[in-house]
C-alpha positions in Angstrom: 58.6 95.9 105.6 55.4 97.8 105.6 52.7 96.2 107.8 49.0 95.6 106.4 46.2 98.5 107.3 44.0 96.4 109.7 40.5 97.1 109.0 38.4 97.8 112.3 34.9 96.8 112.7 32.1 98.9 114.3 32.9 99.1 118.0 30.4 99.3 120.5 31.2 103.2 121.5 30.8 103.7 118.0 27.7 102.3 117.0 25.7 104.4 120.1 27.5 107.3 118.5 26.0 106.8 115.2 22.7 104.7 116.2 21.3 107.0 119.5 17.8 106.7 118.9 15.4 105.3 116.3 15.2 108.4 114.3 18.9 107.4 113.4 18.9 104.0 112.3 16.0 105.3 110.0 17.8 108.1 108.6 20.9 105.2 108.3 18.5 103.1 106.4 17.4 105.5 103.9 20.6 107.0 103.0 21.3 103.3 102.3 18.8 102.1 100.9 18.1 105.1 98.7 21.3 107.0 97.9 19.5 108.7 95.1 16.4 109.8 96.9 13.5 107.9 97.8 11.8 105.8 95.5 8.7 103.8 95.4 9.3 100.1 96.1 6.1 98.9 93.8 6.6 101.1 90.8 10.0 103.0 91.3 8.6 106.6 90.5 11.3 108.8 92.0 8.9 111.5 92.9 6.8 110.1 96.1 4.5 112.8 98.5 6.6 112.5 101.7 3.9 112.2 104.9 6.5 113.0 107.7 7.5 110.8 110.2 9.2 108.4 107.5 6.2 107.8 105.5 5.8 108.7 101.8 2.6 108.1 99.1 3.6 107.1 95.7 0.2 108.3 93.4 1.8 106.7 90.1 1.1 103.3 90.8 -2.3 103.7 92.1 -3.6 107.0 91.0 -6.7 106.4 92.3 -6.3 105.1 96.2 -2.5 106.1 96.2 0.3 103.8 97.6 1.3 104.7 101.2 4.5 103.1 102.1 7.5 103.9 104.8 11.3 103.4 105.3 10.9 99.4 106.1 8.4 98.3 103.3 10.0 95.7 101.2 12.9 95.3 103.7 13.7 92.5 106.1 12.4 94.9 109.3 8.7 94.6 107.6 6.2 93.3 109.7 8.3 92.9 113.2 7.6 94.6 116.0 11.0 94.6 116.7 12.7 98.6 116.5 14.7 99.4 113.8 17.8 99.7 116.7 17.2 96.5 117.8 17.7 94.9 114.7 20.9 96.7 113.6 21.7 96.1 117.3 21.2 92.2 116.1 23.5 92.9 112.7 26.4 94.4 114.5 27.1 91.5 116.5 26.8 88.9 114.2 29.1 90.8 111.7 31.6 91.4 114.3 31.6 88.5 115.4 34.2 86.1 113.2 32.8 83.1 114.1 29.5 83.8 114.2 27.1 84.5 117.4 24.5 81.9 118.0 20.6 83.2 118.2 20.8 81.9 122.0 23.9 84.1 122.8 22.1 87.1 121.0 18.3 86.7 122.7 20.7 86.9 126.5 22.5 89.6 125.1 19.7 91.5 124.0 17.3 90.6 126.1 14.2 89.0 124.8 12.1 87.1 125.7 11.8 84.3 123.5 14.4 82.1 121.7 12.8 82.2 118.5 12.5 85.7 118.1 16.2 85.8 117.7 16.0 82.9 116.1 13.7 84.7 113.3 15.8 87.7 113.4 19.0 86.2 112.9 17.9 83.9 109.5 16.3 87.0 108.3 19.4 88.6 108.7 21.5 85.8 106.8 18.9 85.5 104.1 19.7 89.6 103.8 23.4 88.4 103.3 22.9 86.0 100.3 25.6 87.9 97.8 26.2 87.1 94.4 30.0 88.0 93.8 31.4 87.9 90.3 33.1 85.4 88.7 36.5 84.3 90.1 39.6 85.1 88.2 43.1 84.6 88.6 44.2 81.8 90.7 41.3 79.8 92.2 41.7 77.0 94.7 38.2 74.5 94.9 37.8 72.1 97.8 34.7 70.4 99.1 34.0 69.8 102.9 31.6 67.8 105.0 29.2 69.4 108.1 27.0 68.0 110.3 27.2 64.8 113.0 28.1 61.0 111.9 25.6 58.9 110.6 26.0 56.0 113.4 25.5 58.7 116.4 22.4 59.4 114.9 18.9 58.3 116.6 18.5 54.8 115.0 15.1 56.5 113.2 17.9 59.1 111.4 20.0 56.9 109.3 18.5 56.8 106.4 20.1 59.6 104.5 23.4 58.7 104.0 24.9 62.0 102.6 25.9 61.1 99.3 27.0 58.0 97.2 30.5 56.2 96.2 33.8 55.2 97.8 34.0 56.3 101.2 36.1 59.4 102.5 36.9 59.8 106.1 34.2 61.9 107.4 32.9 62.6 104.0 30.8 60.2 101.6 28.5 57.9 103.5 28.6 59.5 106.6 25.4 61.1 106.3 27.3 64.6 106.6 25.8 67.3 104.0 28.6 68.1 101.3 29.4 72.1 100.5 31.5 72.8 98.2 33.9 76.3 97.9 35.4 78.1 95.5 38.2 80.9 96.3 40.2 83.4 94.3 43.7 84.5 96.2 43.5 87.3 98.4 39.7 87.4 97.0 36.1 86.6 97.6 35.4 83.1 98.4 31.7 81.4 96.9 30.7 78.9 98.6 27.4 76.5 98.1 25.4 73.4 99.6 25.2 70.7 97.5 23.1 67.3 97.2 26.1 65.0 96.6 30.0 65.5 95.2 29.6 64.3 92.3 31.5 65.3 89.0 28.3 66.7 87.4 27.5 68.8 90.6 30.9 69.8 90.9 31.6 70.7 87.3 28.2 72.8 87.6 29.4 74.9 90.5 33.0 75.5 88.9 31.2 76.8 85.8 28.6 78.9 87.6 31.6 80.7 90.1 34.7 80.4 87.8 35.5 82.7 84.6 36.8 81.1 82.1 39.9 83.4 81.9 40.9 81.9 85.5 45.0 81.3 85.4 44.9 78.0 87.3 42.2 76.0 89.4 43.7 74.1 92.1 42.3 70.9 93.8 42.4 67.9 95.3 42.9 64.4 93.8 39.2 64.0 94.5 37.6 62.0 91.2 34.6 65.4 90.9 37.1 67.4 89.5 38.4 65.5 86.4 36.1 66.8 84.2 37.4 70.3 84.8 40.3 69.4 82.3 37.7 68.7 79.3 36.3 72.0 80.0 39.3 73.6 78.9 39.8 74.5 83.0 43.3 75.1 83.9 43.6 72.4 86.5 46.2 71.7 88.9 45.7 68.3 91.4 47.6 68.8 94.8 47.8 64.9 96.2 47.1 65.3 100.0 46.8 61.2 99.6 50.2 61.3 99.6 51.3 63.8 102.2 51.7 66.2 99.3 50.4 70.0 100.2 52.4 72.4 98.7 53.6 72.2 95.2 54.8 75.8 94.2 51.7 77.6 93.5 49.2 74.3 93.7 47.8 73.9 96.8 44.4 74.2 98.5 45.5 75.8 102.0 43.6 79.4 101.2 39.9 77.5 100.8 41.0 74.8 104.0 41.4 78.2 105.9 37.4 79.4 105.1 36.6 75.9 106.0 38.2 76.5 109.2 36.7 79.5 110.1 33.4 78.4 109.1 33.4 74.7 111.1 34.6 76.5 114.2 31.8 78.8 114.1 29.3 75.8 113.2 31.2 73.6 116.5 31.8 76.6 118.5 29.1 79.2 118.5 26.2 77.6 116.6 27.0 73.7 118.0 24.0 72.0 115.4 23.4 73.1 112.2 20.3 71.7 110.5 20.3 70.6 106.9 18.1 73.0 106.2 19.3 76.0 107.3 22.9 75.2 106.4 22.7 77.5 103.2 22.0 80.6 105.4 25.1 80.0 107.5 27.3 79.3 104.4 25.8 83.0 103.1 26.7 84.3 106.7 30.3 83.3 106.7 30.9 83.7 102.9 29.6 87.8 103.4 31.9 88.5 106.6 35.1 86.9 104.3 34.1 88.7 101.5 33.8 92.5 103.4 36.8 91.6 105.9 38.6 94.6 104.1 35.4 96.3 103.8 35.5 99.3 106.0 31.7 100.1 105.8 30.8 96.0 106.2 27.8 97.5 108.3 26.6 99.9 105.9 26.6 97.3 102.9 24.9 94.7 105.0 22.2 97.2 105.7 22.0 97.8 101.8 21.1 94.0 101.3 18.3 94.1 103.8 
């Protein structure tokens, strides 16, 4: 039986091969960024004045005073005074790392001095990964999960916001958990999203905004959001895990429950707390390292986002 071609990340002997000194991770960027040649970021004239030392002036857009503008304008490097190897120092590790690397980990490893300079660098980087995959074809399994800590171990001041409304769900609904909610084609990308509450309108929403129409089957749970998916003209399949029922031939959900896995070990292992607020960035993270595990160049696209 023929095995599967593992796909390698970057390894460290290999990224200070490529990345030796600064002038590299600049000549990285704009082969990346620019695979055509360099264009202006304001107006997009194709035929900028290069300065030397990766600088360029663009007179189209201001014919007059000229637009002067280098390598990292318009990118997430812009105004840091961080190198340009630090940062893809900073992107290596958090995309070879599965479960993510916490910005705490990455300031020791790198060696700053200040928390929330990694801090910064790291959510820029994640903002960088936001993707917008096509729609998901073929057999899809959706599946909502809860993150975050329990309502009743909150500070008495905290327990307000219950998470959601309805019947209550073990760790779910009333827990005062934030709800996300994933969609995933088989042996395919995975979109996943943060959501106010699990209700059927929310739900329905996110099914039709990730899910063509021409989808074979969606698979879910017995879960109440997901009835509407029949009067859609979905394809729906309900797996009953109330009733110790996982597998039924090709219905089941175990293909999402394994991104939720990944994901909530990175969130309890490497990041520990993950605020509310800043829970759609680590969705994006985790979402762009499943979606590029076969990706050979994952590197080379994440530096296209940024």
């Amino acid at each position: 039986m023929p095995t599967k071609k593992r796909i390698h990340q970057l390894t460290v002997g290999q990224f200070e091969a490529a990345f030796p000194d600064e002038d590299a991770c600049c000549a990285y960027l704009v082969a990346h960024r620019w695979p055509e040649g360099v264009t202006c970021p304001r107006c997009g004239a194709t035929n900028p004045h290069a300065l030397g030392n990766w600088h360029w002036q663009c007179y189209q857009c201001a014919p007059q005073t000229s637009y002067r503008f280098s390598h990292i304008a318009g990118t997430i490097f812009e105004n840091t005074n961080k190198p340009l190897r630090d940062w893809f120092r900073v992107i290596h590790l958090m995309l070879a790392s599965k479960k993510g690397m916490s910005a705490l980990q990455i300031m020791r490893y790198m060696g700053f001095g200040s928390y929330k300079t990694a801090w910064y660098m790291c959510h820029r980087v994640r903002a960088a990964l936001i993707e917008h995959p096509e729609k998901l074809a073929g057999i899809v399994e959706v599946d909502e999960t809860f993150v975050g800590g329990k309502t009743r171990n909150r500070h008495k001041d905290r327990r307000g916001d219950r998470g959601g409304t309805g019947p209550n769900k073990p760790g779910g609904i009333g827990s005062g958990k934030t709800p996300v909610v994933g969609a995933v084609q088989r042996k395919g990308n995975v979109v996943a999203r943060v959501i106010a509450t699990v209700s059927t309108e929310l739900l329905t929403g996110f099914v039709k905004e990730a899910v063509s129409h021409k989808v074979s089957l969606i698979c879910t749970d017995q879960w109440s959001g997901y009835k509407r998916l029949d009067v859609e003209g979905y394809p729906h399949e309900v797996i009953h895990h109330n009733n110790g029922q996982y597998v039924n031939g090709v219905v089941h959900t175990n293909t999402i429950e394994g991104f939720w896995s990944i994901f909530k070990r990175g969130v309890v292992g490497s990041y520990h707390k993950v605020s509310r607020k800043y829970l759609p960035l680590y969705v994006a993270e985790f979402q762009f390292r499943y979606n590029n595990r076969a990706n050979e160049d994952i590197f080379g696209t994440a530096i296209s986002g940024c």
